[in-house]
MIDOSE-1310 file (N, C-alpha, C; in nm, 2 decimals, decimal comma, always signed):
residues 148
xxxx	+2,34/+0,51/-1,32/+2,27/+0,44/-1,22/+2,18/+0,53/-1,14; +2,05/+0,52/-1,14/+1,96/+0,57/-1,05/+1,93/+0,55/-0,89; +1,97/+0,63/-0,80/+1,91/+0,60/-0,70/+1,84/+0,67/-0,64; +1,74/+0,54/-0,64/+1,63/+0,59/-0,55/+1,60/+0,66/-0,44
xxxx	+1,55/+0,72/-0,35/+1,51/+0,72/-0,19/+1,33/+0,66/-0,19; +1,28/+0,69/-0,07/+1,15/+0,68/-0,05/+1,11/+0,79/-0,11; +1,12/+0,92/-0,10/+1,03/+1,03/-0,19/+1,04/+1,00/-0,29; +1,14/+0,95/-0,40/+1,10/+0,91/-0,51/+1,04/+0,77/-0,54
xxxx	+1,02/+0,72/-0,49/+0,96/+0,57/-0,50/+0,83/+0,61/-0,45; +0,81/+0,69/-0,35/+0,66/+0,72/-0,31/+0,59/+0,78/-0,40; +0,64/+0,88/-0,51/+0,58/+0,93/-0,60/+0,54/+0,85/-0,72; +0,62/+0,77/-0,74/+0,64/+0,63/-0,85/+0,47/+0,58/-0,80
xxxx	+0,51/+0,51/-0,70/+0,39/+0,46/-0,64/+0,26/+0,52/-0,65; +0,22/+0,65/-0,64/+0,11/+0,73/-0,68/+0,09/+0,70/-0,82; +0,12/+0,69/-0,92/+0,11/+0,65/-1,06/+0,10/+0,47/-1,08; +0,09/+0,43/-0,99/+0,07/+0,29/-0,96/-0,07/+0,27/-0,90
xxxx	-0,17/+0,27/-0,93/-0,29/+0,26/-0,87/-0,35/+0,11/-0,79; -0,30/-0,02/-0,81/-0,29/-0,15/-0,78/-0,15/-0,19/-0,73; -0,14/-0,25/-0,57/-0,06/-0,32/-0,51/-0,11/-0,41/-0,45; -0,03/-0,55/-0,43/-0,08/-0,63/-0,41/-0,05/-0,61/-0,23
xxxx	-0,10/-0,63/-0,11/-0,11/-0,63/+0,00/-0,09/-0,77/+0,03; +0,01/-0,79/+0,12/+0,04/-0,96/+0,16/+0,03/-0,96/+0,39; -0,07/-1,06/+0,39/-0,02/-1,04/+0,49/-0,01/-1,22/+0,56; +0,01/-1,23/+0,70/+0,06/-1,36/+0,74/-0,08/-1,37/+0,80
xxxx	-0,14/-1,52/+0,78/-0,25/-1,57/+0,77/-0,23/-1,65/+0,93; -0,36/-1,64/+0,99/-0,34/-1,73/+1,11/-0,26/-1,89/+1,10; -0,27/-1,93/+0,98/-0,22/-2,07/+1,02/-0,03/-2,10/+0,96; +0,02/-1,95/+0,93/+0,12/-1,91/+0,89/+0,18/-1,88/+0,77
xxxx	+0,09/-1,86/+0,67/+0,07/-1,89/+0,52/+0,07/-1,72/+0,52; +0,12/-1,66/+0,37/+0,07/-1,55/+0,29/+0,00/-1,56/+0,25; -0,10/-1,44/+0,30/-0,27/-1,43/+0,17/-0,20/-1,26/+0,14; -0,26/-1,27/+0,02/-0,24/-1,13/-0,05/-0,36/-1,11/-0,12
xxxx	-0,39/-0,99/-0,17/-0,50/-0,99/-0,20/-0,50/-0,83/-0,27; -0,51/-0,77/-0,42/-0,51/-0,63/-0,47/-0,55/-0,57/-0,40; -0,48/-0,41/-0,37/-0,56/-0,33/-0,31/-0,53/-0,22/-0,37; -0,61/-0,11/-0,42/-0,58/+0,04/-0,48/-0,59/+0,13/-0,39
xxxx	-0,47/+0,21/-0,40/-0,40/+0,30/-0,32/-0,43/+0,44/-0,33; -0,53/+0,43/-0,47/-0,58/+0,51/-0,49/-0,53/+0,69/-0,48; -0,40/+0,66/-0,56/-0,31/+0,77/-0,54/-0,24/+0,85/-0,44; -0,31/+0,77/-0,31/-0,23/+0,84/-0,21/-0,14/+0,79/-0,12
xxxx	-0,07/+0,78/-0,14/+0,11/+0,76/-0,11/+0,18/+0,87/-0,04; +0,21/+0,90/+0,09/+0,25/+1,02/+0,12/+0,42/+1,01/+0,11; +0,51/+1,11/+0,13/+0,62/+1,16/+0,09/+0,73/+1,03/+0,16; +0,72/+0,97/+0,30/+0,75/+0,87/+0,31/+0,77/+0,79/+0,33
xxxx	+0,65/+0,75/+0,24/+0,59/+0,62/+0,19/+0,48/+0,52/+0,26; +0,39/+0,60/+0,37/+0,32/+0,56/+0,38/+0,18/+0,54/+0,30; +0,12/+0,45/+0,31/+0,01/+0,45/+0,17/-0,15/+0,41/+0,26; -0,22/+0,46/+0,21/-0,35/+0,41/+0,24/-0,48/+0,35/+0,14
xxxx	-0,52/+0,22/+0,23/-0,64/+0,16/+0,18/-0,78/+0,15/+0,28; -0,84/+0,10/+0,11/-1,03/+0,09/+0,23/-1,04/-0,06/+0,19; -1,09/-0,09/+0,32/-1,17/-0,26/+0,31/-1,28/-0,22/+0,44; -1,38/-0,35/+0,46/-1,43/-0,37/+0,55/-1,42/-0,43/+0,68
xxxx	-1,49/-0,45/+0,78/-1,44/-0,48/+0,92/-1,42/-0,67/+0,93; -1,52/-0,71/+0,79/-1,56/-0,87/+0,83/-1,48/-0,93/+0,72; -1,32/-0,84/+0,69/-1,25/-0,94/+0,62/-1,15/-0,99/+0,65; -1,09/-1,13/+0,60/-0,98/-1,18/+0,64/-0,84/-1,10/+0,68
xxxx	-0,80/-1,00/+0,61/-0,73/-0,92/+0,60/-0,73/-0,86/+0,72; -0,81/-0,78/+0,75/-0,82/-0,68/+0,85/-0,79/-0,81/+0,99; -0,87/-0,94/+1,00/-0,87/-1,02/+1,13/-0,66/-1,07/+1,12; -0,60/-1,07/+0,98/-0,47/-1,09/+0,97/-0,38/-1,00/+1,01
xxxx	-0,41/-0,86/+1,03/-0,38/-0,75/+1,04/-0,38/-0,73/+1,21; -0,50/-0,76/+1,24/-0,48/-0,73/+1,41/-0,42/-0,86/+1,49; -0,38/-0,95/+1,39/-0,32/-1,07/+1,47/-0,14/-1,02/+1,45; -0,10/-0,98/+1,34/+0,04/-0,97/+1,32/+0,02/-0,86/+1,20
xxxx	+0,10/-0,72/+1,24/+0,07/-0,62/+1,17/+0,17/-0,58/+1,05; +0,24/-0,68/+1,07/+0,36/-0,73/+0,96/+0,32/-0,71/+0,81; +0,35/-0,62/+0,72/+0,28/-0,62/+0,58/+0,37/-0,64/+0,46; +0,34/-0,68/+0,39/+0,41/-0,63/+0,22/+0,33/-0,53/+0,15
xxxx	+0,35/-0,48/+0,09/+0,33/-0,46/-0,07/+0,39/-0,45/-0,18; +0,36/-0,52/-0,32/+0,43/-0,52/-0,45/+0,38/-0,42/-0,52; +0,38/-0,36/-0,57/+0,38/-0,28/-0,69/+0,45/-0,29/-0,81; +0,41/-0,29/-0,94/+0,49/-0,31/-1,10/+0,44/-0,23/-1,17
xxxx	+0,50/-0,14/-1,20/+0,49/-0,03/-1,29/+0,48/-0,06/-1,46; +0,43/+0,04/-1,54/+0,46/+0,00/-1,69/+0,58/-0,03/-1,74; +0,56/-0,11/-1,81/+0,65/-0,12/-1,91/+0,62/-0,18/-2,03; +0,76/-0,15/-2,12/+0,72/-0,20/-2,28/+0,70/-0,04/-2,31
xxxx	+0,60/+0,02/-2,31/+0,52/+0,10/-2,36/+0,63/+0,21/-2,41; +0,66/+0,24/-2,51/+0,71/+0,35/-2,57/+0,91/+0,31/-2,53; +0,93/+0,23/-2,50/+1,08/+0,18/-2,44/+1,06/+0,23/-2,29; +0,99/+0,23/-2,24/+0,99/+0,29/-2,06/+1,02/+0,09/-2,04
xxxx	+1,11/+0,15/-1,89/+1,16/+0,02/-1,84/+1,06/-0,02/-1,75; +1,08/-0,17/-1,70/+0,98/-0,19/-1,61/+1,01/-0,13/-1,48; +0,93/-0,14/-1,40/+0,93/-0,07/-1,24/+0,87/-0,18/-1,15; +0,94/-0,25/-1,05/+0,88/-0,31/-0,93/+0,96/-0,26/-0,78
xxxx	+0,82/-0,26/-0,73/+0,86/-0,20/-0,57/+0,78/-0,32/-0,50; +0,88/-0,34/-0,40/+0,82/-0,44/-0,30/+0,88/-0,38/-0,13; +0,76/-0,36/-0,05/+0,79/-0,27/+0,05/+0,74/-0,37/+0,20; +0,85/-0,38/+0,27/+0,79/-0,43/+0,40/+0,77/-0,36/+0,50
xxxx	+0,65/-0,35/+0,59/+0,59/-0,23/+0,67/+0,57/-0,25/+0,77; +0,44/-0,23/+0,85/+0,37/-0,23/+0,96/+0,21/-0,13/+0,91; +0,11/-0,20/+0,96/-0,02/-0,17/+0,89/-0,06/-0,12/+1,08; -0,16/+0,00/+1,01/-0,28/+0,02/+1,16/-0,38/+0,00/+1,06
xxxx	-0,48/-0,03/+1,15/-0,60/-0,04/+1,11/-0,70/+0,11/+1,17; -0,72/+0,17/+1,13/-0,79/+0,27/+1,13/-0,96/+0,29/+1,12; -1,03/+0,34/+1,24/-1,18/+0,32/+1,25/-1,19/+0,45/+1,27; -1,16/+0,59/+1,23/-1,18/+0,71/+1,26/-1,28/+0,78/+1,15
xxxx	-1,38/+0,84/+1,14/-1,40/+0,88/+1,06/-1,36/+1,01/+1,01; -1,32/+1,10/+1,03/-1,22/+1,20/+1,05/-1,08/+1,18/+0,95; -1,03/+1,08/+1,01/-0,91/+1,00/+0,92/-0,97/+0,96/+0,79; -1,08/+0,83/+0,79/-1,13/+0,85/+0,67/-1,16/+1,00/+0,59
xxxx	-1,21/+1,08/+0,61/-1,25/+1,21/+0,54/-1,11/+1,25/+0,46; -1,04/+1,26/+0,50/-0,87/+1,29/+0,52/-0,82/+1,23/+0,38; -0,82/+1,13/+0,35/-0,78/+1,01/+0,29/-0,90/+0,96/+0,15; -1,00/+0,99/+0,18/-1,13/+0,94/+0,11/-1,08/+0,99/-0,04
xxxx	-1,14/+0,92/-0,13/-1,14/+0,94/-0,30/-1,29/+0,87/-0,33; -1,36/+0,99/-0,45/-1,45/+1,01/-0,46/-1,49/+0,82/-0,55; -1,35/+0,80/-0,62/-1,34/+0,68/-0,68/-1,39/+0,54/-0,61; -1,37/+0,58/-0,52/-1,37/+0,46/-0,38/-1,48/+0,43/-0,35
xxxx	-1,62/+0,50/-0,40/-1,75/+0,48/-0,40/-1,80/+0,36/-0,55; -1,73/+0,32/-0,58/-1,71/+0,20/-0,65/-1,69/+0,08/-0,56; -1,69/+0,10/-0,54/-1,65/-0,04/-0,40/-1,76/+0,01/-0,28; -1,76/+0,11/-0,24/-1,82/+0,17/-0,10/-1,93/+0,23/-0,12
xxxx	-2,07/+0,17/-0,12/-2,16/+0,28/-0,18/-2,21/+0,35/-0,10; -2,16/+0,31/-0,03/-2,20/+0,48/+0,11/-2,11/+0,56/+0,14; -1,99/+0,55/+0,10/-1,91/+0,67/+0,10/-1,84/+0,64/+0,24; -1,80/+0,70/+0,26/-1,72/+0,70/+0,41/-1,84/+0,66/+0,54
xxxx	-1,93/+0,65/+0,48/-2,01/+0,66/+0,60/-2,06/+0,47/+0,56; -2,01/+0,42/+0,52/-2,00/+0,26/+0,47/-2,04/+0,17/+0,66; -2,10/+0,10/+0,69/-2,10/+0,01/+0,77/-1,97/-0,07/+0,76; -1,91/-0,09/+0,84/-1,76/-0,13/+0,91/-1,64/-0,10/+0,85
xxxx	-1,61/-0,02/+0,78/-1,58/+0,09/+0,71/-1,40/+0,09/+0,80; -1,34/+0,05/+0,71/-1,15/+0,01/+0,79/-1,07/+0,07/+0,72; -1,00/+0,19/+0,73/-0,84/+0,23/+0,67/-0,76/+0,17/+0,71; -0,66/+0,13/+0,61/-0,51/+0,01/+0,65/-0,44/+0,17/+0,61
xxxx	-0,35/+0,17/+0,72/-0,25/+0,28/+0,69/-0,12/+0,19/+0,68; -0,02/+0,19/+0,59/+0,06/+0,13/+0,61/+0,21/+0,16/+0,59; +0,28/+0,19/+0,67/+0,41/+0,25/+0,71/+0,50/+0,14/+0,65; +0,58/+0,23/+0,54/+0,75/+0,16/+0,51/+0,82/+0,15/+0,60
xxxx	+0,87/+0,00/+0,57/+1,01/+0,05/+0,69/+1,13/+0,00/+0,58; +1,11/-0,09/+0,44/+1,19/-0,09/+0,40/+1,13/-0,14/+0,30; +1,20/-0,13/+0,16/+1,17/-0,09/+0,02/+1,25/-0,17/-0,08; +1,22/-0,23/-0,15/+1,33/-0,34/-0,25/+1,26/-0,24/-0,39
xxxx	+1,37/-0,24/-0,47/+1,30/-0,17/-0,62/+1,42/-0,22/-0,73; +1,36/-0,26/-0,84/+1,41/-0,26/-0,98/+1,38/-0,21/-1,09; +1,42/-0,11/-1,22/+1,37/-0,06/-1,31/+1,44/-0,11/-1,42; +1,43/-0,25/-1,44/+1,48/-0,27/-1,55/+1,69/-0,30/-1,59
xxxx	+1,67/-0,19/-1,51/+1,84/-0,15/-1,51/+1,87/-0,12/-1,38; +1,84/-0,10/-1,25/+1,90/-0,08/-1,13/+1,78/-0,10/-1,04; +1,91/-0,13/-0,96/+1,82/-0,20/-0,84/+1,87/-0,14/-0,71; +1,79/-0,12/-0,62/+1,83/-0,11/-0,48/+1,72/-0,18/-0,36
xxxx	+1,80/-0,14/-0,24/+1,74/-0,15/-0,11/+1,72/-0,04/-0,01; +1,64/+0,02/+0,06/+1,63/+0,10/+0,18/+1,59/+0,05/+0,27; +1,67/+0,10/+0,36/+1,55/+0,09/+0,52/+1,51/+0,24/+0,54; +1,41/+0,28/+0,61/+1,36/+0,35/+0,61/+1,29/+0,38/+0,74
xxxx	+1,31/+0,51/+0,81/+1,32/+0,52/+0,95/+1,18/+0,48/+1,02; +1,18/+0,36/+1,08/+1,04/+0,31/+1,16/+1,00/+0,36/+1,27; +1,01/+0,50/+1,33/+1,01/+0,52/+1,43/+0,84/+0,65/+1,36; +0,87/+0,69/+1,25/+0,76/+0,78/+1,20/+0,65/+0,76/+1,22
């Protein structure tokens, strides 16, 4: 039986490039919506994304900062098991440019063709507080200290 912590699920997650981001919609509904994490997942488990200022997300974000994310790892491929992580958090929304520089991937100019210097230009930082995971063969739960 494997068990997890957050440093190891955080690293999992860096080889996970697409999670799905959920958040509570003004009229009380889940919107979710892909977002690439673009490798950076720090050690406990905070992760960062880019969107813009004029999206639903970001206006769902500063109404209730309440977040998910799913993540599903490979599987099939060579007998590797599957992997899902599903993480409940708390999101900031981030307008720093500084912080952006910090965080930026050159990749991200696919989406952003100005680079960090993009017009309304939003980091979602989003802090674990607690973590559901399954690989096929074991499963657990954490909480994970919300005070970080």
């Amino acid at each position: 039986m494997v068990q997890h912590t957050m440093a190891s699920l955080a690293e999992k997650m860096q080889h996970i490039d697409f999670a799905m981001l959920s958040t509570h919609t003004e009229d009380g509904h889940i919107g979710a919506r892909p977002m690439s994490n673009n490798q950076d997942v720090a050690h406990g488990g905070d992760s960062y994304y880019f969107t813009t200022e004029d999206t639903l997300m970001v206006r769902d974000i500063e109404r209730d900062p309440r977040v998910s994310l799913s993540f599903h790892g490979k599987s099939g491929l060579f007998g590797q098991r599957p992997l899902f992580i599903a993480l409940e958090g708390r999101a900031d929304l981030i307008r720093d440019r500084a912080q952006f520089d910090a965080h930026w991937n050159p990749d991200l100019e696919l989406w952003f063709e100005d680079g960090a210097d993009t017009p309304g230009l939003v980091m979602i930082k989003v802090h674990a507080e607690r973590a559901h995971y399954w690989d096929g063969q074991d499963e657990g739960e954490l909480e994970i200290d919300v005070m970080h």
